[in-house]
C-alpha positions as CSV (number, residue, x, y, z in Angstrom):
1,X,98.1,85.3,10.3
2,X,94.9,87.4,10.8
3,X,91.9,87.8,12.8
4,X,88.3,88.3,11.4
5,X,88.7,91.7,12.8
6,X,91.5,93.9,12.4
7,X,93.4,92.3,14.9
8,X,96.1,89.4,13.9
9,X,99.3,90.9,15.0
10,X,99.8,93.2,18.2
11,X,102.6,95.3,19.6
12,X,101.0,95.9,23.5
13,X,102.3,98.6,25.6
14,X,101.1,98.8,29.0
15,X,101.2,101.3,31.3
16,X,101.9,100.2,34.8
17,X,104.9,100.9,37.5
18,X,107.8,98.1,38.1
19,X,108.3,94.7,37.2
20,X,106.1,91.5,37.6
21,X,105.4,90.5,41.2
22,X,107.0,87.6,42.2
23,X,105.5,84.0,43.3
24,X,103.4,83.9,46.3
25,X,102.5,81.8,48.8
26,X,100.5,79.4,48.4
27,X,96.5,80.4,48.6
28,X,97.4,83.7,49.0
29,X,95.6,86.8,48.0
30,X,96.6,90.0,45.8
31,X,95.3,93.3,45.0
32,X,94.9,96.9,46.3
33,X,95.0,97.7,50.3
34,X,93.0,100.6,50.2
35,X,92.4,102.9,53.5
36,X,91.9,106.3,54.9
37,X,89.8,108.3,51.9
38,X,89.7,105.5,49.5
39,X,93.4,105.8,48.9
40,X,95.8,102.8,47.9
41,X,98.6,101.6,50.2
42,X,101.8,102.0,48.2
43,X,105.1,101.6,47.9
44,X,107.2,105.3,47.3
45,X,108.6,105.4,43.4
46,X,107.3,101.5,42.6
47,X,110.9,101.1,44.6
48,X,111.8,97.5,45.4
49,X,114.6,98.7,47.2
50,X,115.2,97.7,51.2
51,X,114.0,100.2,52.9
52,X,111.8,102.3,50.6
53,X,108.8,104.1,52.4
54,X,105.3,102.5,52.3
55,X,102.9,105.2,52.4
56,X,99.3,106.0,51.2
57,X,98.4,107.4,47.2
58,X,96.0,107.9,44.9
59,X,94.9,104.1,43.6
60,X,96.6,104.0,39.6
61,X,96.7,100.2,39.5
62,X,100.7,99.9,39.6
63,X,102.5,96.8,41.2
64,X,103.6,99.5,43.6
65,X,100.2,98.7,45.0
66,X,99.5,95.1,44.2
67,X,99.9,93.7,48.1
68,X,100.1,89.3,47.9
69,X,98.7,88.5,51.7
70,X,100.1,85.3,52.4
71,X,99.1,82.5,54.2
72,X,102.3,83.1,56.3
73,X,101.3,85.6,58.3
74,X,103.8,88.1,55.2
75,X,102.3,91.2,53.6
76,X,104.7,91.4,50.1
77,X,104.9,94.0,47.3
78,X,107.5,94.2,44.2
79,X,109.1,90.6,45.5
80,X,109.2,91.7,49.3
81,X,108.0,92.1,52.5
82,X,106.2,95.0,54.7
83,X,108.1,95.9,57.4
84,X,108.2,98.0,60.7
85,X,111.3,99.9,60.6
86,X,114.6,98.7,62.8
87,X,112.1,95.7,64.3
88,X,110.4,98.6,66.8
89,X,107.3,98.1,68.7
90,X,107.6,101.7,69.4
91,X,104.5,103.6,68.5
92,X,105.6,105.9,65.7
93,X,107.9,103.1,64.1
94,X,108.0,103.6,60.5
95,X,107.0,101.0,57.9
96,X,109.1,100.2,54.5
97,X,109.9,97.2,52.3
98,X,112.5,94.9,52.7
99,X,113.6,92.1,51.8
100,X,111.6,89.2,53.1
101,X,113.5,87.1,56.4
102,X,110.7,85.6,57.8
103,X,111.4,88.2,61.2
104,X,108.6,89.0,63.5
105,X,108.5,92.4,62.1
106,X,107.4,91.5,59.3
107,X,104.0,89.8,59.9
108,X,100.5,90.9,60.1
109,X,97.3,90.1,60.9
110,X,94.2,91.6,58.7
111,X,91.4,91.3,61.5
112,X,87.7,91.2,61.0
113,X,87.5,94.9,62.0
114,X,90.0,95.8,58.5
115,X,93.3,96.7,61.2
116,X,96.1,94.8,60.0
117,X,97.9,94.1,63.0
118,X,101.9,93.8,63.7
119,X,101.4,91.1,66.3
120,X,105.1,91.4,67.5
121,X,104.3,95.4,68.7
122,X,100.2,94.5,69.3
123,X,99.9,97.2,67.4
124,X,98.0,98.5,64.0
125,X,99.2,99.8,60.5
126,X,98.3,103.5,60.6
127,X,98.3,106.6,58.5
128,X,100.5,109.4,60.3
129,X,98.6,112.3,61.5
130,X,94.9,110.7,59.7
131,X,96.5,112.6,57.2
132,X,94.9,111.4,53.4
133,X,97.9,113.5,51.6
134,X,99.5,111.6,48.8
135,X,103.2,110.3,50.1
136,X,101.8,110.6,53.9
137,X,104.2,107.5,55.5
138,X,102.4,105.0,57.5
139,X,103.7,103.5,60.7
140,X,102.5,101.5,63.5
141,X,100.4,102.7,66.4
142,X,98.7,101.4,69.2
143,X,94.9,100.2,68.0
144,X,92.4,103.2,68.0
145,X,90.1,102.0,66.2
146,X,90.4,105.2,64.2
147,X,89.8,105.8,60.3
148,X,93.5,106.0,59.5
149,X,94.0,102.3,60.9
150,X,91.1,100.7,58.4
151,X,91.8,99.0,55.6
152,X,90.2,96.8,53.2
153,X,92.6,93.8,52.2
154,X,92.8,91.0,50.2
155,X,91.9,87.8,52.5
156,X,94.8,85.1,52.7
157,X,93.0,82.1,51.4
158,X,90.9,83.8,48.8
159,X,91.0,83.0,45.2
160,X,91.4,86.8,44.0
161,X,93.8,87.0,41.3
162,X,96.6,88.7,41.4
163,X,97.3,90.0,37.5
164,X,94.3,92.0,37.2
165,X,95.6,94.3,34.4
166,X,97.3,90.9,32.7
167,X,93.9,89.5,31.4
168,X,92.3,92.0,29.4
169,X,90.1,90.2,26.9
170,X,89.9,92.3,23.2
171,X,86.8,94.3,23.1
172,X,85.8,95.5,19.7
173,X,83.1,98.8,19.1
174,X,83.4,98.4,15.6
175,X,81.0,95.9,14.8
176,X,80.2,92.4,16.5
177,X,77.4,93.6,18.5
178,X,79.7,94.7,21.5
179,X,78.8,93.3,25.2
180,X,78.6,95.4,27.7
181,X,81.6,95.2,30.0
182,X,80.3,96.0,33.2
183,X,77.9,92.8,32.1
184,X,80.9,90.8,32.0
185,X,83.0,91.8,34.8
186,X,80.0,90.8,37.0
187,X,79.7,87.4,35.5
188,X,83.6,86.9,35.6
189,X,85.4,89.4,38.0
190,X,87.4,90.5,34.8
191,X,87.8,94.4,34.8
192,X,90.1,95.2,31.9
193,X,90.0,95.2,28.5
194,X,91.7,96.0,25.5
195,X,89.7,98.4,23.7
196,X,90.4,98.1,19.8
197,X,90.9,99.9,17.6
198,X,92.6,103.1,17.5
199,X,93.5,104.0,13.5
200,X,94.9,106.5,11.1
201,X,92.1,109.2,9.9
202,X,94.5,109.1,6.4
203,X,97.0,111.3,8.0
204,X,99.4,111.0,11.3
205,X,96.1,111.2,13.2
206,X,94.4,108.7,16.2
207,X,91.0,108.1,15.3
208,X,88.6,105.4,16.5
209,X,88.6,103.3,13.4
210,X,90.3,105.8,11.7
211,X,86.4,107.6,11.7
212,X,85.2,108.1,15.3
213,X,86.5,110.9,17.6
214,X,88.7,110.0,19.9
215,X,86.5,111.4,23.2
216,X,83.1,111.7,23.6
217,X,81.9,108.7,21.2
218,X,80.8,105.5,22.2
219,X,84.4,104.6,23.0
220,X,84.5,107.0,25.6
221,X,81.6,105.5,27.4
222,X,83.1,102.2,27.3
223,X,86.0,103.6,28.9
224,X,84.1,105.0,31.6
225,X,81.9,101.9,32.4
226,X,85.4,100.0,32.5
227,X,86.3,102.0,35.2
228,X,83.5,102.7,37.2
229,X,83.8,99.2,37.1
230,X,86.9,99.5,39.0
231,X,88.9,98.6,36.3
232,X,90.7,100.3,32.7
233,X,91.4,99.7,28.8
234,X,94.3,99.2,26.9
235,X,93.5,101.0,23.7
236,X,94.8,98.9,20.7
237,X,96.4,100.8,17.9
238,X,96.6,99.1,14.5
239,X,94.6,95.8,13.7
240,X,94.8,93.9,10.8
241,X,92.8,96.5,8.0
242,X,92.4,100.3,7.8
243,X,95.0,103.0,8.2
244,X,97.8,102.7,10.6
245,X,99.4,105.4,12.2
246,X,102.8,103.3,12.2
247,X,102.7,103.4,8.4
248,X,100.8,107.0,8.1
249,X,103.3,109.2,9.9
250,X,106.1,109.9,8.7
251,X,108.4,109.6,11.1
252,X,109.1,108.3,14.9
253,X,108.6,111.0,16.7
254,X,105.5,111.6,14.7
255,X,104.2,108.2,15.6
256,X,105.5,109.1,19.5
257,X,103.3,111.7,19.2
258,X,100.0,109.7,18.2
259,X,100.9,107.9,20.9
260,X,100.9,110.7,23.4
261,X,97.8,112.2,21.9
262,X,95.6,109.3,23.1
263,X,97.6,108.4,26.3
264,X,96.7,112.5,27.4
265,X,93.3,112.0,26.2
266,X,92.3,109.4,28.3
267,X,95.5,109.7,31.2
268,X,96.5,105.9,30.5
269,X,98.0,103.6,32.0
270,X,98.1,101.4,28.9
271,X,98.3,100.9,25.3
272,X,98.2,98.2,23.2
273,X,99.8,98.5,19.1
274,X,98.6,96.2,16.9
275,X,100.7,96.9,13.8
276,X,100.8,93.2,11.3
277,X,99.9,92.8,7.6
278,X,102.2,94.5,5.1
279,X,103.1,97.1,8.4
280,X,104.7,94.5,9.9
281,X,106.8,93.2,7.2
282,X,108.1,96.5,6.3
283,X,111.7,97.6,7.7
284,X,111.1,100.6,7.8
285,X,107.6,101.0,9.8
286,X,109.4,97.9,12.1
287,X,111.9,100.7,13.0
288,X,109.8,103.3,13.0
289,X,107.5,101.9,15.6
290,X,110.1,101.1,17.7
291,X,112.3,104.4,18.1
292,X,108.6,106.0,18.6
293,X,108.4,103.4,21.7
294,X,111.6,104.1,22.8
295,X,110.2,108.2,23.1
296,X,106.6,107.5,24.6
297,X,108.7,105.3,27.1
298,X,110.9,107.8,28.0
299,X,108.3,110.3,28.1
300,X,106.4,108.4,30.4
301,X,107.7,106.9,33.3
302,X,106.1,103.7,34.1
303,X,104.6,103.0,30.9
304,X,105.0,98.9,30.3
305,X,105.0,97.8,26.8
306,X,103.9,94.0,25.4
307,X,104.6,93.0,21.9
308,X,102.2,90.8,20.7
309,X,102.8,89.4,17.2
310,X,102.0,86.5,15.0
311,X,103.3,83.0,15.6
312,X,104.2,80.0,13.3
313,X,103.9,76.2,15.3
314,X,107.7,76.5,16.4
315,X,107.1,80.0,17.5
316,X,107.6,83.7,16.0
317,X,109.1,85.4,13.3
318,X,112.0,87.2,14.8
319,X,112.5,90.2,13.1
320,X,110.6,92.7,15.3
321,X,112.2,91.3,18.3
322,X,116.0,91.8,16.8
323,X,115.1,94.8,15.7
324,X,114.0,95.7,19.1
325,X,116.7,94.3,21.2
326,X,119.5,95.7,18.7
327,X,117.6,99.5,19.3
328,X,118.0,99.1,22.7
329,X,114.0,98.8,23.1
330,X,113.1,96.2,26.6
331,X,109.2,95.6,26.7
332,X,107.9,94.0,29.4
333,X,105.9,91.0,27.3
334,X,106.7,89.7,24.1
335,X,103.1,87.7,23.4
336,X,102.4,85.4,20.6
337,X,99.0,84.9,19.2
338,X,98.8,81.4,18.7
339,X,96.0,80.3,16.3
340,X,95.5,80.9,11.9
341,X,98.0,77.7,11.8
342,X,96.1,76.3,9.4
343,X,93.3,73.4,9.4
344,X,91.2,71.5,11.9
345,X,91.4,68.8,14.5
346,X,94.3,70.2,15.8
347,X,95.6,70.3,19.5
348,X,95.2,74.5,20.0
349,X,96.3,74.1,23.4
350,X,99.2,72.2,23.3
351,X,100.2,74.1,20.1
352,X,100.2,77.5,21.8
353,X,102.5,76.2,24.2
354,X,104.4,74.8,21.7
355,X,104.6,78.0,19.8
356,X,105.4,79.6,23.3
357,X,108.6,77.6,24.1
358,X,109.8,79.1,20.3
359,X,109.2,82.7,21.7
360,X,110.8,82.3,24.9
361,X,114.2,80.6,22.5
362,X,113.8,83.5,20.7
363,X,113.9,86.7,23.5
364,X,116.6,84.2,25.3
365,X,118.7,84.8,21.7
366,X,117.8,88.3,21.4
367,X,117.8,89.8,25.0
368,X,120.6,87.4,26.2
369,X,117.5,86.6,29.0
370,X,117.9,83.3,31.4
371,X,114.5,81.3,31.1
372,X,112.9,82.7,33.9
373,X,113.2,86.1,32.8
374,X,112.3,85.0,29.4
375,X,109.3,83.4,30.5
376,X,108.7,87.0,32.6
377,X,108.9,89.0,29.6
378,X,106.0,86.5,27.5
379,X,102.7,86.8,27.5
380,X,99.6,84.8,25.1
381,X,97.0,86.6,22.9
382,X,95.0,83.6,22.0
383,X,91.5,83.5,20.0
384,X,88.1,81.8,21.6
385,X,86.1,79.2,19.5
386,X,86.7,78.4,15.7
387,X,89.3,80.7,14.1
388,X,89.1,82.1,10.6
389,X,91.1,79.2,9.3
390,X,88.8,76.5,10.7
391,X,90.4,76.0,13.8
392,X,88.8,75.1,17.3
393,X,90.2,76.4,20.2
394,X,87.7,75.2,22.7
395,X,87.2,76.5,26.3
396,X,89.4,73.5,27.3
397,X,92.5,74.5,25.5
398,X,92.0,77.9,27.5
399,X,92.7,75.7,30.4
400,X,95.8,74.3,29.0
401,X,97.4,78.1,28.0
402,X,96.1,79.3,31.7
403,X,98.0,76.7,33.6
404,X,101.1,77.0,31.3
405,X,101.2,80.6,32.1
406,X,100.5,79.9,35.8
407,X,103.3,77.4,36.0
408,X,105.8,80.1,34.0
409,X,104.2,83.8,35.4
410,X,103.5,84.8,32.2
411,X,102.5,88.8,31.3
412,X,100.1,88.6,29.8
413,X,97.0,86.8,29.1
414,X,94.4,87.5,27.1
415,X,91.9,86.7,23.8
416,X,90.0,87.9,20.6
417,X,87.9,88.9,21.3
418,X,85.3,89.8,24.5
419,X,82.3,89.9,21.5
420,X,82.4,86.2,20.6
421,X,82.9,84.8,24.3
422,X,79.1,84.2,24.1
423,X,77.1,81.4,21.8
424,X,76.1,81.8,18.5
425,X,72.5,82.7,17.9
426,X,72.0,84.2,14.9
427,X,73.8,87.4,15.6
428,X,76.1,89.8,13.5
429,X,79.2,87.9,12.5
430,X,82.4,87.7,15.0
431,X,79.6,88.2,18.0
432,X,80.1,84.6,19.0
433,X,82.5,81.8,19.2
434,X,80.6,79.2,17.2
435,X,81.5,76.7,20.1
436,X,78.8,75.4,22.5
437,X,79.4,77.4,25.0
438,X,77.7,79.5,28.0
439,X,78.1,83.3,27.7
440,X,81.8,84.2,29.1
441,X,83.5,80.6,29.6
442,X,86.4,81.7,28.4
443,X,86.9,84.8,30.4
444,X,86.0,83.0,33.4
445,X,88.9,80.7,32.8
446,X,91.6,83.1,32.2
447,X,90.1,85.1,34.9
448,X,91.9,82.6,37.2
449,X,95.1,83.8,36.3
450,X,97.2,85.3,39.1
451,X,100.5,86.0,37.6
């Protein structure tokens, strides 16, 4: 299976706090509750535990601070609910997680004015002290109208997605006559993207391409304009040609180390590994790569890793995945990329979910995982427009793969590539989908997702 970049297999890791958020209510709204000095309402240590503090951080685009405001009146993080402490109405009450009951303590009001109200105590979400310290508890106090009681929320109702860092569309410098991102994030609300392709210079070595530096290039600035943006990359390492670390260094904690050299160089939250070809079918790099996952992993607390790999019509080879489970290795999204299947007038769309129901057999057999969890632990790389082996996947099979991974909370979700989401007119090749299409109709559909 291959791309017309170097980009047919991929072994994701992600960098983000714990686990998946749960389903929400219906019409309900996620993302960052952000307040006194721009910072990010949070839960302490991404700790789903009952009673774990809620207090105010820097924003880092964890589930710790991805807040689902429901239509029910519930305010819910990491599967549960915001809470004032021991049901008080006491100013000075404490607020935490716990487990949702439906209790009167446990709803809020966001007002026109940004307070969030507990209308139990008639009283508003507050920083202690107006203090903007990192780990600085919030509680609930009588309504000041002060600047540590503000706080921009998701609106219940809205249609804001709530998997922001799940869709990152491929975005490729190398050739393809890259968009701009902030260009497309305007058009579609999507702010990430997985940035390809981080390479082997010929020795154990990250390199852009395996020839640009790895800072101050043109790679740089696209990581910048992603996140002045508001949003981040997931570097890819691998692709389907050139050099690959996985195969150039020597060992695992030489490949852990390639790792952590562009993880410090940027201060990610993500990366994506795209290791396929003759890397992929080799024992040796397999193991490799994983025991070097297993280290940047441990090194880094937090860091969520998807596997992306090639897929047949009944779903994966298993290899990688055995190999994985048997090294004790848990990612947090196997994803399949379901297209080079060979031939036209196919059905893409129901094929990838086809090819998705293998992969979730396949972790339930490895990992021992219910189909939930499975399902949890997937995500879908697919490929926009005609594929390299004369395959269509048309803007309407997006639809198809977006409400299978809605119905199953999928991972991930995402496409090669961001430089062909646009109509062919006479550009450099893989800079368009050679569809009829309008510029970005396929981000715009995934861009639905909410997780």
């Amino acid at each position: 299976m291959a791309r017309p970049l170097p980009a047919a297999v991929s072994v994701a890791v992600l960098a983000l706090s714990t686990g998946l958020l749960t389903a929400s209510p219906a019409q309900a709204a996620t993302g960052n509750i952000t307040g006194l000095a721009g910072k990010c309402l949070d839960v302490a240590g991404a700790n789903s535990a009952d009673g774990t503090p809620v207090q105010l951080y820097d924003c880092n685009g964890t589930n710790a601070q991805q807040w689902t405001v429901g239509t029910d009146g519930t305010i819910r993080a990491l599967g549960k609910c915001l809470d004032v402490t021991g049901n008080s109405t006491a100013d000075g009450a404490k607020v935490q997680l716990w487990s949702c009951t439906g209790g009167a303590n446990q709803k809020w009001t966001v007002t026109a004015a940004h307070d969030i109200v507990n209308p139990q105590a008639n009283k508003c979400l507050d920083v202690t002290d107006n203090n903007s310290a990192n780990g600085t508890r919030t509680q609930i106090w009588s309504c000041s109208g002060g600047a540590n009681q503000k706080w921009n929320a998701p609106a219940a109702g809205d249609s804001t997605p709530s998997a922001p860092m799940a869709v990152a569309p491929y975005l490729y410098n190398g050739w393809g006559s890259p968009p701009n991102p902030a260009t497309i994030t305007q058009a579609t609300g999507v702010k990430w993207f997985t940035l390809a392709f981080v390479l082997s210079n010929g020795y154990c070595n990250p390199q852009w391409d395996g020839s640009r530096p790895l800072t101050g290039g043109v790679d740089q600035q696209t990581v910048n304009t992603v996140r002045a943006g508001g949003g981040d990359v997931i570097p890819s390492f691998g692709g389907y040609s050139g050099n690959k670390l996985e195969s150039s260094c020597s060992s695992a904690g030489e490949l852990a180390g390639a790792y952590q050299k562009v993880i410090n160089a940027y201060g990610l939250k993500a990366i994506d590994i795209d290791i396929e070809a003759d890397a992929y079918s080799n024992a040796t790099v397999q193991q490799r790569t994983v025991d070097a996952l297993k280290t940047v992993k441990a090194g880094n607390p937090g860091l969520k890793v998807y596997i992306t790999i090639g897929t047949g019509q009944s779903g994966p080879d298993t290899s990688l995945i055995n190999r994985a489970a048997s090294s004790g290795l848990t990612v947090d999204a196997w994803a399949i990329m379901p297209f080079d299947f060979g031939g036209a007038g196919q059905n893409m769309g129901n094929l990838t979910t086809q090819a998705a129901e293998g992969l979730k057999t396949a972790l339930k057999n490895a990992y021992g995982y219910g189909d939930d969890q499975a399902y949890r632990d997937m995500g879908i790389s697919s490929m926009n427009g005609i594929t390299d082996n004369n395959e269509t996947v048309t803007v309407n099979d997006f639809r198809t793969i977006l409400a299978y991974a809605q119905a199953h909370h999928l991972a991930r979700l995402t496409f090669w590539s961001a430089n062909r989401d646009r109509p062919c007119t006479g550009g450099p090749a893989d800079s368009c989908s050679g569809v009829n299409q309008s510029d970005w109709d396929y981000t715009r559909v995934f861009a639905a997702y909410t997780g």
